[in-house]
N, C-alpha and C positions, 0 to 999 in steps of 0.2 A: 699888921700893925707896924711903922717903924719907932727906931730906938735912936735919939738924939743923945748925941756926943759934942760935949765943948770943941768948939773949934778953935785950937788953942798952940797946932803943929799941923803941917801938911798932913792930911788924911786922905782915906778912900774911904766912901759911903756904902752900906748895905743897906739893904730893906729886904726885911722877910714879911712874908705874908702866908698868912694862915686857911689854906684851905678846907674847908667842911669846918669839923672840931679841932681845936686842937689850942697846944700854947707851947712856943719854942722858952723851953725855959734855959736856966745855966749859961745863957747866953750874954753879950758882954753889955754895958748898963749905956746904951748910947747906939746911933747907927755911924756916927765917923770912929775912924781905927785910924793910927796912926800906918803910913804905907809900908808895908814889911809885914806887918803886923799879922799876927795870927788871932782869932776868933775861933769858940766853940759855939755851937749851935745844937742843943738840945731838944727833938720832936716829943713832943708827951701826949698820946692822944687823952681824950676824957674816953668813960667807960662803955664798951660796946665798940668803941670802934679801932681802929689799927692805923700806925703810920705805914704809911705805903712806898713813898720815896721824895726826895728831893728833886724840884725844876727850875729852870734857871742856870745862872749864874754859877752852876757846882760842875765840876771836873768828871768824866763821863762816868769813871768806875769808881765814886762816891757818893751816887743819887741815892743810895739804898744805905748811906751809914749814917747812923744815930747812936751817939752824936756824930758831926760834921766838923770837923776842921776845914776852915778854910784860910789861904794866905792871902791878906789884904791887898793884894798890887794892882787892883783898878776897882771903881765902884761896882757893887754885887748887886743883883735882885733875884732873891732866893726865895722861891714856894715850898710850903714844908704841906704834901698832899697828904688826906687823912680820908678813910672811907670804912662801914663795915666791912666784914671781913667776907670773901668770896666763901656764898654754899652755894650748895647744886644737890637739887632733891629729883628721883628718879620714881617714875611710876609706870605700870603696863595697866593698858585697858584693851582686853579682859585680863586679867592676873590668872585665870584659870582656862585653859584650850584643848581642846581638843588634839591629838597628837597631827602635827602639819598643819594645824590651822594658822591663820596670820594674830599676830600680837602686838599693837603698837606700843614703843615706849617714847617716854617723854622724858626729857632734862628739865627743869625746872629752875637755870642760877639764878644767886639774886647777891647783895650786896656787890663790894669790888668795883671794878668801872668797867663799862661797855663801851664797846660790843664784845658778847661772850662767842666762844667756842666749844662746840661739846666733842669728844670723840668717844665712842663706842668702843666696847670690848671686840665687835663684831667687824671694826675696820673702816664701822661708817662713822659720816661727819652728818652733825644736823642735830637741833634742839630732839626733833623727830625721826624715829627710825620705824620700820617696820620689820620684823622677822618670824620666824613660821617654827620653832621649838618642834622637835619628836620626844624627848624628853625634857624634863624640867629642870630649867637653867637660871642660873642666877647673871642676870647682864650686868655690867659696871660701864660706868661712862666719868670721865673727866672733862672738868669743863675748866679755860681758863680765858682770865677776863683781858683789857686792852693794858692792863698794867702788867701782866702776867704772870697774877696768881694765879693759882690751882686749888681746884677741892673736885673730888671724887665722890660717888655715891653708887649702889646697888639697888637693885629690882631684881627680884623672882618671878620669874614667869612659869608656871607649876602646870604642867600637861597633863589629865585629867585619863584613870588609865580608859582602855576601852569599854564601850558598853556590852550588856550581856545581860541576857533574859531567857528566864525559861519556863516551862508551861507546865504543868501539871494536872490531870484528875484526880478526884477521887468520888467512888471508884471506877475502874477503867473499865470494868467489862460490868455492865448492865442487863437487866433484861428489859423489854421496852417497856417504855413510858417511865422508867425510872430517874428522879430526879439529880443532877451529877453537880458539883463544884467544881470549876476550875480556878486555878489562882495561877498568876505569875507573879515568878519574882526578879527584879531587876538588880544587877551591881554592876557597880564601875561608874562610869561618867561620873555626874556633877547632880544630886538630887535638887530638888524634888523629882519624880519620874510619871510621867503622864501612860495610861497605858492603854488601845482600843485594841477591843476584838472584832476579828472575823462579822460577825454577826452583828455588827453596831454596836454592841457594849462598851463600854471606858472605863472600867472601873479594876480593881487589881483583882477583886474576887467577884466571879457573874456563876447565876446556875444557868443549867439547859435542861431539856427533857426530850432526850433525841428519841425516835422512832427508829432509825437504821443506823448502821456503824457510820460516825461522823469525825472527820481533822478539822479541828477549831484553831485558828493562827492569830496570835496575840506581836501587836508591835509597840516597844517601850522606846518613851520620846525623854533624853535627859533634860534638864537646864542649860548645856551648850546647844541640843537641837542634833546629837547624836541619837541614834533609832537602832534599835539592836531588833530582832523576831524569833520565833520563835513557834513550833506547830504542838498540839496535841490530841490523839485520836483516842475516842470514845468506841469502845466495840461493843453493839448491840446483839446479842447474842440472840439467835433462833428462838420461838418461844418450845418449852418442853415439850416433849410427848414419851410416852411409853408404847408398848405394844407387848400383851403377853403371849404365848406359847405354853402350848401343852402336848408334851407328845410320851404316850400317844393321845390322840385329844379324847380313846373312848376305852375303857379298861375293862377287861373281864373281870367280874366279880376278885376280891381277892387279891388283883396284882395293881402294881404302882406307875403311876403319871409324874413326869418330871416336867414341872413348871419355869418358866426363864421368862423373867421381866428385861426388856431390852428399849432402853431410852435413845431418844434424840434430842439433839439441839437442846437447849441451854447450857449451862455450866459443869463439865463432870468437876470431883467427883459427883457422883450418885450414892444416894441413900433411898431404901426401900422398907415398904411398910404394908406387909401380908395382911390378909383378914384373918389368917388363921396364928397372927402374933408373930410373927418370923420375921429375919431381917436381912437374909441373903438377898443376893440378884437370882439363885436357885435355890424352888424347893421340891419335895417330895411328895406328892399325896395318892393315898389308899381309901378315898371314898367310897362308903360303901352302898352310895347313890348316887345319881348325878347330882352335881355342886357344883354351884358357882365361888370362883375363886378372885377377888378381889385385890391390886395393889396401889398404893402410891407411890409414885416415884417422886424426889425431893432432891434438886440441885443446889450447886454450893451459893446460887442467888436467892435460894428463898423459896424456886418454882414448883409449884407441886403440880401431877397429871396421873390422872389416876386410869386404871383401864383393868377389863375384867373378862375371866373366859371360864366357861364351863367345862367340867368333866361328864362325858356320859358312862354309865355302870352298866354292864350288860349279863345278865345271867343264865346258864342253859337249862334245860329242863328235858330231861329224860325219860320217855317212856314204856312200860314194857307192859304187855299182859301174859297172864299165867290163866290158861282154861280156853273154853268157846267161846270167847267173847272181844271185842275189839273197845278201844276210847273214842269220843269223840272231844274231838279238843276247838272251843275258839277264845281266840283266832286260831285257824288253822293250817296248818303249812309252814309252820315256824318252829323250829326246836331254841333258839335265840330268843330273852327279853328283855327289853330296859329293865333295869332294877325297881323293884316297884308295882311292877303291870301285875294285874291280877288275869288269871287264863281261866278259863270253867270248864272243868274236865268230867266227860261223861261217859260212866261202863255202860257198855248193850252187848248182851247176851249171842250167842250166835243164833240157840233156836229158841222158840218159843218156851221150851222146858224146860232151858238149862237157864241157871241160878247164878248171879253178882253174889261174892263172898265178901266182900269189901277191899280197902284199898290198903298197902303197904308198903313201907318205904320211909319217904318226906312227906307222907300224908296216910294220918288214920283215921279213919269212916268207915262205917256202913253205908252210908248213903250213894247214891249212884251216881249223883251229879254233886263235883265241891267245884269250891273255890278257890283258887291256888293262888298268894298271890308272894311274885318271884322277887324276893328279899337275898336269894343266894341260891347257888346251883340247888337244882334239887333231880332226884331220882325216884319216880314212882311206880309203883306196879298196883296192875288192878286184875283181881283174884276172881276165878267164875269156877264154877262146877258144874259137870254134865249130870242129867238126870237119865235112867234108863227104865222102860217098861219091862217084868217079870210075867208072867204065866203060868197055871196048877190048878191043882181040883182041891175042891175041899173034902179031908175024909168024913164017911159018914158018924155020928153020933160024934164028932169032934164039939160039936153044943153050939157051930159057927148059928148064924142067924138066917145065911141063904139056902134060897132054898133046895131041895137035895138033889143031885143031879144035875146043875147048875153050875158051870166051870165062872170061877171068880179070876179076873185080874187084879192082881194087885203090883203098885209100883214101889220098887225098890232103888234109892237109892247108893249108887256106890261111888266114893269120891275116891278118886286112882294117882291123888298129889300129895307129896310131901313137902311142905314150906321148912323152911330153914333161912333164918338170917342169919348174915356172914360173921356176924361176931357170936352169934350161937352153933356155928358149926363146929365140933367133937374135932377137938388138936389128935393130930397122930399119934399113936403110940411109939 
């Protein structure tokens, strides 16, 4: 706008002119000034925006003063410049990186007058920078325009720490065909977290149902595209078995067998479970037959195997005879028997005349032929008596019935043994 002034004395003319917004107020009421004359010129921007400086007609190291004196000694043409005020907004894409990864940041000025300039905390020049963070840093850039303001502004650039994944079963040691969980779990990066197993699976928790000891590798994929891995091994353990022992594996009547349950493969420890209610890995037995001995064996998975062994009992049997006469024993040829076996024992006379008294011992009868049957040692004897033929006369009128003169034989028996059992025999005096 100019300001008219009576022309009424030599003067010198100004004209100010108002750039963008603005209105030079206080200023003198007319554009002639008498020459000499001094003028104030007052910028006032309206609101939101800034005076900037004075162009023209103003004296080098006064473009920037508000108000402006100026001294009237030749016609002026004064620009009073007005502009928003210089920002500068900063941003990083990705705001979040990986440690070394690349980070673009951007300057973004705006108001002020262009062309802008941006300069980095980092040394560079450019609306656009690019840099590679190890740790998370805060960048600053200033930017300044063609009139040569300044405004400053920050960006964080946040380095995301490293990935890390790890794997897990549960449980770790199986017996086969047992179903297992594995889970991994991921920290660090940037989530969400993508995770695939070994086997095809992608998921953070998969089962398996391994047959043989197997390593499952799991790799976890962040939101930047870091990948951390990670293994986990399943041990299928042998399936169980036992195996018992008996030694000795055949007892004489009366003495003891020491039994040992001995496992394989699966999980110790071991737990054990007798047929005769017992719970050691060794027991003791005094069967007074042959038995069968039974056990299970039970590992810390669950596996049970059970397995079994007999004892055999064996009994002697003793024989003796007292008189003319021998036994006949079947079977024969054996003084040894299973426990149990029944033997058939038979007295015979030596002669025709001589007499079976019966049997004494671990067996009492008359009879000539028993049955013995061997439940525990036994000791028998079998009893005979010899018979012997006498000879004489009969005296006369003795009132005999034969006839007279007539020698009679008659047989007499004499038994020439004395029995005596060992708990009846007479203590010493």
């Amino acid at each position: 706008m100019e300001f008219d002034i009576p022309d009424i004395y030599a003067t010198c003319k100004v004209d100010v002119i108002v750039d963008v917004e603005g209105t030079p107020t206080d200023g003198p009421n007319g554009s002639y000034h008498p020459a000499g004359s001094q003028i104030r010129l007052t910028a006032t921007p309206k609101p939101g925006r800034v005076f900037l400086q004075w162009q023209g007609h103003v004296p080098g190291d006064q473009t920037t003063e508000n108000p402006l004196t100026l001294v009237m000694d030749n016609d002026r043409t004064v620009t009073a410049v007005f502009a928003t005020p210089l920002a500068v907004a900063a941003m990083a894409e990705p705001d979040l990186v990986p440690a070394g990864a690349p980070c673009r940041l951007t300057a973004n000025p705006t108001g002020g007058a262009a062309p802008y300039v941006c300069r980095w905390c980092t040394g560079q020049i450019g609306a656009s920078v690019t840099v590679m963070p190890d740790d998370t840093t805060v960048y600053s850039v200033t930017a300044e325009d063609a009139l040569g303001q300044t405004a400053q502004a920050n960006v964080e650039v946040r380095v995301a720490s490293g990935l890390v994944v790890s794997a897990e079963a549960r449980p770790e040691v199986v017996a086969p065909g047992t179903t297992v969980t594995l889970t991994a779990t991921a920290s660090g990066g940037s989530t969400p977290y993508v995770y695939r197993w070994s086997d095809g699976q992608a998921m953070q928790t998969i089962t398996v149902t391994p047959v043989r000891t197997s390593t499952y590798a799991v790799t976890a994929t962040d939101a930047l595209g870091q990948s951390a891995q990670d293994t986990v091994q399943v041990v299928v353990s042998p399936a169980l078995g036992v195996v018992l022992r008996a030694e000795p594996g055949s007892i004489s009547y009366g003495q003891t067998s020491r039994l040992a349950a001995e496992s394989t493969g699966g999980l110790p420890p071991y737990a054990y479970q007798w047929s005769t209610g017992q719970t050691a890995e060794t027991i003791s037995a005094a069967p007074l037959a042959a038995t069968t001995y039974s056990v299970a064996a039970i590992d810390s998975l669950g596996q049970v195997a059970t397995s079994e062994i007999t004892v055999t009992v064996t009994c002697d049997l003793t024989l003796t005879t007292v008189g003319p006469g021998f036994v006949r024993q079947d079977p024969s040829g054996l003084t040894t028997f299973e426990a149990g076996r029944t033997v058939t024992l038979t007295a015979i006379p030596d002669q025709p005349g001589d007499r079976f008294l019966g049997w004494q011992g671990d067996a009492a009868s008359g009879d000539a032929e028993i049955r013995v049957v061997m439940d525990r040692h036994k000791r028998i004897s079998a009893v005979f008596e010899e018979t012997q033929a006498v000879s004489g006369e009969n005296p006369v009128g003795s009132g005999s019935c034969a006839a007279p003169g007539i020698a009679q034989i008659a047989l007499m028996t004499v038994t020439f043994l004395w029995f005596v059992r060992p708990s009846e025999r007479p203590k010493p005096r």
